[in-house]
N, C-alpha and C positions, 0 to 999 in steps of 0.2 A: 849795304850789300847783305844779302842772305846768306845767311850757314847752310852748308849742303846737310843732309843726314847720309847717312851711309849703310845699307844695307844688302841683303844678297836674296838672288831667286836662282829656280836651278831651271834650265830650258834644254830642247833639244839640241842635238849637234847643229842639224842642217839649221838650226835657229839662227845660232851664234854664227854659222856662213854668211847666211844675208846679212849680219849685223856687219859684219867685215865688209861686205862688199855697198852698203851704204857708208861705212868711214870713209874708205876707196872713194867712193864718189862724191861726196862732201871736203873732205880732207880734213876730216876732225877726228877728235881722238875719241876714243871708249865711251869714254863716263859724256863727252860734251853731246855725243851721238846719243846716247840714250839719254839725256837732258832733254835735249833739243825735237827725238824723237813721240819722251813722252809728253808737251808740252802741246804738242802739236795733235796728238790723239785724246788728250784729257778737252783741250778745247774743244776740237769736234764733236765729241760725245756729248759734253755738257749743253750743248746745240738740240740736241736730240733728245725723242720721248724716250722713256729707259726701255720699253719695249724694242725702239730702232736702234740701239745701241748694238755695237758691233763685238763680237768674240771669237776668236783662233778657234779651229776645231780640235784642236791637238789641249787648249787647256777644258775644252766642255768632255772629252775623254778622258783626260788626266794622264795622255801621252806627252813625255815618257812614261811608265808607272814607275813606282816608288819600287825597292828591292823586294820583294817577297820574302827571305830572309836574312837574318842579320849575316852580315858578310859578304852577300851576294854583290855581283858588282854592279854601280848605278850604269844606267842610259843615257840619263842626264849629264847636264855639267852645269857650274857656277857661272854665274855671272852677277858681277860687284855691283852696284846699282848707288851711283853718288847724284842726290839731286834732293834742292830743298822741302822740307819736310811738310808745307803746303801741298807740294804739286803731287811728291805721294800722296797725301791722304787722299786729294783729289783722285788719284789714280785710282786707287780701292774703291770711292763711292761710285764710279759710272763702270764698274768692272762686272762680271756675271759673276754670281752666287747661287748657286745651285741649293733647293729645298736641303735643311738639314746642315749646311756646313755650317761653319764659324771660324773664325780669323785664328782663334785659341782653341784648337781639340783635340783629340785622340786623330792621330795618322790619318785614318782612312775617313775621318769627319772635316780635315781642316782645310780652309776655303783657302783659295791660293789667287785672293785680289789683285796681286801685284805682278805674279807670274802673266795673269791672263792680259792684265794691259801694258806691259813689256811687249809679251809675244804678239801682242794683236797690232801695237805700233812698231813692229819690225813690219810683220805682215803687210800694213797697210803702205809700207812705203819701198819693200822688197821682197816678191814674192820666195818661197821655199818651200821642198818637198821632201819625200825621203820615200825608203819602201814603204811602211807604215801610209804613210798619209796621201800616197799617190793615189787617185781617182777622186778622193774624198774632197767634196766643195769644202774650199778652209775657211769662207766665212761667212757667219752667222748671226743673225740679228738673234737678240736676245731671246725676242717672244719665241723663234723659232727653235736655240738652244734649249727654253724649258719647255717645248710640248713634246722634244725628244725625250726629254729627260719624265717626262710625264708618262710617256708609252713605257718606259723603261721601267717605272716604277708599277706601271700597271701588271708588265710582261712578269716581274721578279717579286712581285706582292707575296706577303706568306699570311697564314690564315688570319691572324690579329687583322690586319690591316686590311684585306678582302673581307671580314665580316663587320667593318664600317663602313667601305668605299660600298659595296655594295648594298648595304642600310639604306644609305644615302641617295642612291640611285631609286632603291624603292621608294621613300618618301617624296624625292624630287616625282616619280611618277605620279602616282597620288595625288600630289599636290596639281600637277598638270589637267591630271582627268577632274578633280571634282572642284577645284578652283578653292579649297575651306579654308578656313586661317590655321595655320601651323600650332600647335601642341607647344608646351616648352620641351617634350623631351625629345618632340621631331628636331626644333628649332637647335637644342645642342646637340644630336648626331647629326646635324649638315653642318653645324661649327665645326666639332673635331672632324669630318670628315671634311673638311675646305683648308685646315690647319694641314691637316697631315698629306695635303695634297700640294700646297703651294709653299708651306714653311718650315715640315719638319717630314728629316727619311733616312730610314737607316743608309749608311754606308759602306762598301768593302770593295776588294778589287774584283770580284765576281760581278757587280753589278755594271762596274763601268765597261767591262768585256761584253756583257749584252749590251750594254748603252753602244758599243764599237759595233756589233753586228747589226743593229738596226740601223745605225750613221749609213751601214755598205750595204742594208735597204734599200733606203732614202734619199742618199744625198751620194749617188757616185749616177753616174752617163749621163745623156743626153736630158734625162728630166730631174736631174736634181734642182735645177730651180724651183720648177714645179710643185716638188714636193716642197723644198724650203716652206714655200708660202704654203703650204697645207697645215705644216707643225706650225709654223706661225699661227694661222688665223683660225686652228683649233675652232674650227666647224663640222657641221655633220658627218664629213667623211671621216674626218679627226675624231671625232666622237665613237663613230660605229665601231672603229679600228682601236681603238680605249679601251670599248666596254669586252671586245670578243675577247683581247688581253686579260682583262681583269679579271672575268669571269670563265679564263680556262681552266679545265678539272684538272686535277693531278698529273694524269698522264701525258696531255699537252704538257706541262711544267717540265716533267723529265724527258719527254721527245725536245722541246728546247733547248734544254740541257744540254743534252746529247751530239743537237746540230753545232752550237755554238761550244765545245768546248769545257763546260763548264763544268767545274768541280759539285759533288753532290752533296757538300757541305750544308748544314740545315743553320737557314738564318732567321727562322722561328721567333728566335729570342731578341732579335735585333727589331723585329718587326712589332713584335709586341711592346720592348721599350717607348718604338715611333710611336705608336699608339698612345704611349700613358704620357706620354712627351705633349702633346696632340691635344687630350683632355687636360691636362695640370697649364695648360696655357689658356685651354677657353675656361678652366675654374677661375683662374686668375684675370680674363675680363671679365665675368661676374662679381666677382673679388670687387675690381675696380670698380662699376658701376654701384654695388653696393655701399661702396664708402661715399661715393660722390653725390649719388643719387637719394640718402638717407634723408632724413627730416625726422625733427625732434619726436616724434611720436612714434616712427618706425619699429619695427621690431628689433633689438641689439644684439640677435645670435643670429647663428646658422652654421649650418658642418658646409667642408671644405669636402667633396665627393672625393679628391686628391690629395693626402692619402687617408682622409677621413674623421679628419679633429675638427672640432669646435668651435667657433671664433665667437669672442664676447668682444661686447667696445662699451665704454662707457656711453649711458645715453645722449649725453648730451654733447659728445665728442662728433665731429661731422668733418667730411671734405666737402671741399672749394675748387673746381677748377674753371678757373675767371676767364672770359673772353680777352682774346691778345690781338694787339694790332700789331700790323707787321712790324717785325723786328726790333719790337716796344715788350719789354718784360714787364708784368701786370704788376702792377705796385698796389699796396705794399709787400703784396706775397711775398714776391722774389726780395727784398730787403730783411723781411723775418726769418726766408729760408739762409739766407747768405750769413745773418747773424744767430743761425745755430737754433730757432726760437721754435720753428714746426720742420717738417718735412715733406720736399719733392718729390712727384714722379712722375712717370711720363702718361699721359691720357690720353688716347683719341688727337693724335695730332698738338696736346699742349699739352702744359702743366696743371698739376692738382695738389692742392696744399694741404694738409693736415699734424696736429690737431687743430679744427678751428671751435671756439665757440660761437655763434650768433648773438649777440649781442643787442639790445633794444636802442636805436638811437644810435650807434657806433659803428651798427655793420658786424664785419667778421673780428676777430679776436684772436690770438695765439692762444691754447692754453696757458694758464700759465705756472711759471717750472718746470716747463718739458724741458731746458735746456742741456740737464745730464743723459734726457734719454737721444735727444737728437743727435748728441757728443757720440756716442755708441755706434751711428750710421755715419759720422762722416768720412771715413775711407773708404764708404760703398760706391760702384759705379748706380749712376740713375736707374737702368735697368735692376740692381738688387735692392730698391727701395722700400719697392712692393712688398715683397718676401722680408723685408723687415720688418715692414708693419704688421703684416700675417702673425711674425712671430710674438709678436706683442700682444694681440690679442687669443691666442690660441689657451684655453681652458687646460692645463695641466691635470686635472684632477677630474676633469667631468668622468660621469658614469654613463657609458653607453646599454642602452637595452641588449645591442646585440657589439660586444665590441669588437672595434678593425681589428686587420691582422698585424698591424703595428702594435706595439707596447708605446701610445705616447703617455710620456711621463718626461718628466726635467729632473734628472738627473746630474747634482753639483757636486764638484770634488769634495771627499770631506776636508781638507784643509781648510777651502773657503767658505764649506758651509760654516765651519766654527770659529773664520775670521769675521763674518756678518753676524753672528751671533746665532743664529740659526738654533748650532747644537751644543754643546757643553764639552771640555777635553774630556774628559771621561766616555763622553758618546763618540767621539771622534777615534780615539783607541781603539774602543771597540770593534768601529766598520773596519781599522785597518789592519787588526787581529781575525776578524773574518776575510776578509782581501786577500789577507797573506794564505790563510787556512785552503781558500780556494786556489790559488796559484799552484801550493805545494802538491795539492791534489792534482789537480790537472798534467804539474809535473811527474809524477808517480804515476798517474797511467799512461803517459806518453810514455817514460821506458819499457813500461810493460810492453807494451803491443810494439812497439820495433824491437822488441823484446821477440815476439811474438813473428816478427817476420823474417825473423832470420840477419839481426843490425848483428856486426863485430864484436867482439869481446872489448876490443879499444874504442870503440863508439860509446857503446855501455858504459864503460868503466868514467868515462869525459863526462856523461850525462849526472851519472851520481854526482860526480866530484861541481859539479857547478846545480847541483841543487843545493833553490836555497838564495841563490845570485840570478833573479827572473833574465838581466841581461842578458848573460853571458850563457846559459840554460837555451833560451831564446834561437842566437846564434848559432849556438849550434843544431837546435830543430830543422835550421835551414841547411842545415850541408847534407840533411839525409835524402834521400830519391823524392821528389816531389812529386811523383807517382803512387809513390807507397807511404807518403807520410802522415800519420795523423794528425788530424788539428789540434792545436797548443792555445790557449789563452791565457791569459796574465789577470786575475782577478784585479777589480779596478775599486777601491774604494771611494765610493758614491753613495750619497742623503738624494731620497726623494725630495724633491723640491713639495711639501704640503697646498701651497699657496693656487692660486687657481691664473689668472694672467696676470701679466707684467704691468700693465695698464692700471689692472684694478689695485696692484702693490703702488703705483705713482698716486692713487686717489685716497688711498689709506694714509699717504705722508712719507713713507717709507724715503732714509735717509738718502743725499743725490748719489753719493759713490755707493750705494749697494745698487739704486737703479740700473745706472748706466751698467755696471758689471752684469746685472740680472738678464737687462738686455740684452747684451754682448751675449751671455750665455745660451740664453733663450735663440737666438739667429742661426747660431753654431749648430746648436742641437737640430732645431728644426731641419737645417739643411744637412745635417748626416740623416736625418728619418727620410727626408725626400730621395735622396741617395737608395735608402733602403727599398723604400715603396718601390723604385723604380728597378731593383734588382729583382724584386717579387714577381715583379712585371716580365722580367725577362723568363724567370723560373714555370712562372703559371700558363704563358705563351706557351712554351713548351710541351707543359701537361696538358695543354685543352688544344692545340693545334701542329704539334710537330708533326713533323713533314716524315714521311717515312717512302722508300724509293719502293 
């Protein structure tokens, strides 16, 4: 007998009515109704192309909305959801997911799988309404949900995002009129602009309120079938009505605005992340292809456009990803990856193994003594495999002609640089006599200037008395107006890592526990610099396209 799992979604009132009024009519209780319910809707679906798959209009809107601010009271309510942990997951994979979300993210990012195939297997087996969702057809095949969601994104594009969708639209024309083979740089602005169109978008509740006025477009009277099947089959008329979206000036944008409600809030920044969100994904099919695709001869560099480092591999280091028969794991790959000896990631539909050597007579080969570096990646999910290996091969030390506007550098704590040997106690004192020197400093002019704005005589007075104690100093920077407060940092005692990638410290011999840590360190870093690039992204969106009313 299967164990239930137990979990909660939160749905509309009138939702939770019809679920009552199918107990009513079955005679079963809560949790066996939505059992029973969802068992009955994950079947159907999995029947279906995922385009005919069906979705609630109330979850492609994301009615109820979440609270607007802390305190405010929800719309929503709970509902306990007991049912074995199968038929969930099943539930989430045939559920809509709208470009950009994800199961784990910021509020107004997070994809709500389970919400949507709850509400849609009430729906499908008892209808409900409310004021909100009266007139509006409640259900929707998939393909039809995302070409809403596509006008939507056309309709609320801000200038990042309009000056690739529209690139794109040129090259596509281009390509139409003189029939030539594609460029590689046409060829990756119709990548990122197909990514940023089908997989990645920014988010906020401004957006889903235009997603709501165009739904009472579309899909309310006599022709909303009609139209259903228009968003769906995203043809010419679907096209023309895209592109006039896409390409409205500014003042269409604020005349929208204006009709529907909407706040003049400028999501610039959010749109320019989408963008570099967009690019750092088709880098990384390049990425891919580049490791798989190599051969002993290849050339073993090349910068990452995203966010702009170096990637060396040793020459004779190669990926593999072997043809699989169905529901047959390619041996022996999948047995070297299982016992720690290379590493997995996902390709084009399979798996691809690396490090491999080629071998004469033998075929492929593990490196070997990767097994401390592999140790480093095994609590990554397969999707962060890639960006481990990245980080492995990423040049610490290269010299750019013209350098990004990151500082890459691998920067180690001094404790562990002078437990690997690295640096000497003596050097290690040092960084942490300068660390402190910088702290103290930064403390001292942080009293000054709230010094300077008018802070308490008792605010003052706390601030000396805990210089000196970065915690406690710390803490209290945050009790002052986070309007008026000045930035505080905490000098961090840190050694340039010298060495150039992690890769080439495994080829040099380098001991397995300094590896594995290197590597460890090396991942960490790289993904707070990716973090970083992607903030810059939002900052420069800004300076090169903010929206001004």
């Amino acid at each position: 007998m299967s164990v239930n799992a137990e979990t909660n979604v939160r749905i509309a009132p009138c939702t939770l009515d019809a679920l009552r009024r199918i107990m009513a009519r079955r005679g079963t209780s809560r949790d066996e109704t939505v059992r029973q319910l969802l068992a009955e809707h994950v079947t159907a679906q999995e029947q279906k192309h995922p385009e005919d798959r069906l979705t609630h209009i109330s979850t492609v809107l994301r009615y109820p909305p979440p609270p607007r601010w802390r305190g405010d009271a929800r719309k929503d309510v709970p509902l306990r959801v007991r049912a074995p942990h199968g038929l969930l997951e099943r539930a989430r994979a045939v559920s809509l997911r709208l470009p950009g979300q994800h199961p784990r993210a910021y509020r107004d990012y997070q994809g709500r799988m389970l919400t949507d195939a709850v509400t849609t297997a009430i729906a499908a087996a008892e209808s409900f309404t409310d004021d909100f969702l009266t007139g509006l057809l409640p259900m929707l095949r998939h393909g039809a949900a995302l070409g809403l969601w596509r006008l939507t994104m056309a309709a609320t594009s801000t200038g990042p995002e309009k000056a690739w969708l529209v690139e794109a639209e040129a090259v596509r024309a281009d390509l139409y009129l003189s029939n030539a083979p594609l460029t590689p740089d046409q060829e990756y602005t119709l990548r990122v602009a197909e990514i940023l169109e089908r997989d990645e978008a920014w988010h906020a509740a401004d957006r889903f309120r235009q997603a709501t006025g165009l739904a009472r477009d579309y899909l309310t009277g006599h022709d909303a079938r009609h139209w259903e099947q228009v968003l769906y089959d995203q043809a010419e008329a679907f096209n023309e009505d895209y592109q006039d979206r896409l390409q409205a000036d500014d003042s269409e944008e604020r005349r929208w605005r204006r009709r529907h409600g909407i706040t003049s809030y400028d999501f610039t920044g959010r749109g320019g992340t989408a963008v570099w969100r967009a690019q750092r994904r088709a880098d990384l099919e390049y990425f891919e292809e580049w490791l798989v695709k190599r051969t002993k001869g290849d050339p073993a560099a090349g910068v990452m456009e995203s966010p702009g480092w170096l990637l060396r591999t040793p020459p004779t280091w190669l990926a593999h990803a072997p043809a699989q028969a169905a529901g047959q794991p390619p041996e022996p790959f999948s047995t070297w990856a299982a016992n720690g000896r290379l590493l997995a990631f996902p390709y084009v539909g399979r798996q691809a193994f690396w490090p491999l050597l080629p071998t004469p007579g033998l075929g492929w080969q593990p490196v070997p003594g990767f097994e401390p570096v592999a140790a480093a990646a095994a609590t990554l999910r397969p999707d962060q495999v890639l960006g481990f290996i990245e980080a492995l091969l990423i040049d610490w030390n290269h010299t750019f002609a013209e350098e990004p506007s990151l500082r890459i550098a691998l920067d180690l704590p001094a404790d562990k640089a002078r437990r690997f040997g690295f640096i000497t106690a003596k050097e290690q004192h040092q960084i942490m006599a300068e660390a402190r020197a910088i702290t103290l400093e930064n403390m001292d002019r942080f009293i000054d200037r709230v010094a300077d704005t008018g802070a308490s005589e008792i605010y003052l007075q706390r601030l000396k008395e805990a210089r000196g104690n970065a915690r406690e100093f710390h803490r209290l920077t945050l009790q002052y107006n986070k309007h008026k407060r000045p930035t505080f940092g905490v000098g961090r005692a840190t050694w340039r890592w010298p060495g150039r990638t992690v890769a080439a410290e495994f080829v040099t011999g380098a001991p397995p526990d300094h590896l594995q840590w290197l590597a460890t360190a090396a991942h960490r870093h790289s993904t707070l610099l990716l973090e970083q690039a992607m903030h810059e992204a939002w900052q420069c969106a800004f300076d090169q396209y903010g929206f001004r009313m």
